[in-house]
Residue, then its C-alpha position, 0 to 999 in steps of 0.5 A: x429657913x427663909x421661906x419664898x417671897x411668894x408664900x409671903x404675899x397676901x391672897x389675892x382678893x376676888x369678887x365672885x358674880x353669878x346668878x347660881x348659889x351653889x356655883x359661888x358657894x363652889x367657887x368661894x370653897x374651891x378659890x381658897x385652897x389656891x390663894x385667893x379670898x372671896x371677899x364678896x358675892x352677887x347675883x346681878x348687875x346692881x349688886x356686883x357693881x356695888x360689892x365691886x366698888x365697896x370692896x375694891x377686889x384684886x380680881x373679878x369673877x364675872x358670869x356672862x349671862x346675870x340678871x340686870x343686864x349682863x357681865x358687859x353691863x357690870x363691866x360698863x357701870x365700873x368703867x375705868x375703875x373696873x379691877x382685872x376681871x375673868x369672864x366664866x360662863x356656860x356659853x361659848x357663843x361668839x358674840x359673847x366672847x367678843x362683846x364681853x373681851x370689848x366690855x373690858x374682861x381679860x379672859x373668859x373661861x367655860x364653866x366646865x374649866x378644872x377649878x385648878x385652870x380657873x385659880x390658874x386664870x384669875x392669878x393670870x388676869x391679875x398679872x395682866x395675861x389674857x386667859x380664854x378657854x382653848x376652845x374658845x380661841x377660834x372665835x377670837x381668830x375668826x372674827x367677821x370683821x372688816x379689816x380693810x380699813x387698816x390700810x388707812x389706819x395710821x395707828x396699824x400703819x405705824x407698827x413694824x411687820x414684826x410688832x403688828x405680828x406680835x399684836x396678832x398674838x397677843x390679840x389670841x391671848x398667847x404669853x410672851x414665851x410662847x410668842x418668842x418660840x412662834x417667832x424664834x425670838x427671845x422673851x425679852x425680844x417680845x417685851x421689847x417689841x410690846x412696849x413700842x406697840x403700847x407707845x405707838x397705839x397709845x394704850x397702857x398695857x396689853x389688854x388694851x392693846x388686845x381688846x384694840x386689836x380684836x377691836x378692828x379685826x386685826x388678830x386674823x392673818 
């Protein structure tokens, strides 16, 4: 019996960061029963951006709050080399779920997530969906942000009312099945409208078309 393509596939690699011992010994226990390789481990900045660029994960496990700086700062020293990364941390402060999403994280999930939800999510962060804890939604829809300048934003004023919709949604970390039942459109119909989003903004998938959004304000109604 020919087994699925998917039980073919090799793990995914993950770097775990976080300035806990037992919270990484928990994570690099838990992980494997779900796919997933923990092939490093650090507890600050110098040391994730170092294991990061030797070991060249699928998948970063970022805590927010380490020695050195911060999760954002691990993100910045990485620059574009960064790999998909999942932010986890015990706070759920407004300002660091946005200035983590802005350092480039793809999601951001609490500590007291199921380890089931947090495997779920760095699978997902993988396959570039952002993923936020539900009780963090809010502060990604109720940014304080000033959006009056999109009236003399040639980039939002480019974008269809639908597809500056769809970027809403995105924006709020929705998936591409759930956007097409909150419009009464087809999946394929949502992809079709992302891929003109991505062309008109000039950015290469739907993270940078997130953080952009989020960026200047545009996720509120």
């Amino acid at each position: 019996m020919q087994q699925p393509a998917t039980s073919l596939r090799p793990p995914l690699r993950v770097v775990v960061v976080d300035d806990h011992a037992v919270v990484r010994a928990g994570l690099r226990a838990e992980l494997s029963s779900h796919r997933l390789e923990v092939v490093a481990e650090a507890d600050d900045v110098d040391s994730a951006v170092a294991a990061i660029t030797a070991t060249r994960p699928d998948v970063v496990v970022l805590d927010v709050h380490i020695p050195g700086g911060g999760g954002s700062a691990v993100l910045a020293g990485l620059g574009a080399d960064a790999p998909p990364t999942l932010a986890m941390s015990a706070s759920d402060r407004r300002d660091d779920v946005v200035a983590t999403v802005r350092a480039g994280a793809r999601g951001y999930l609490l500590k007291t997530a199921p380890m089931a939800q947090i495997a779920a999510a760095v699978h997902a962060v993988h396959d570039d969906q952002p993923v936020f804890s539900p009780e963090l939604a809010g502060h990604l829809l109720d940014l304080d942000l000033d959006v009056t300048e999109a009236i003399d934003d040639p980039d939002w004023q480019a974008l269809t009312d639908r597809q500056r919709e769809v970027l809403r949604h995105l924006a709020r970390g929705h998936t591409y099945k759930r956007i097409g039942e909150s419009l009464h459109v087809s999946t394929k119909t949502v992809e079709t409208h992302v891929r003109h989003i991505l062309q008109k903004l000039h950015v290469r998938n739907r993270h940078e078309a997130t953080v952009w959004a989020i960026g200047r304000g545009y996720d509120a109604d």
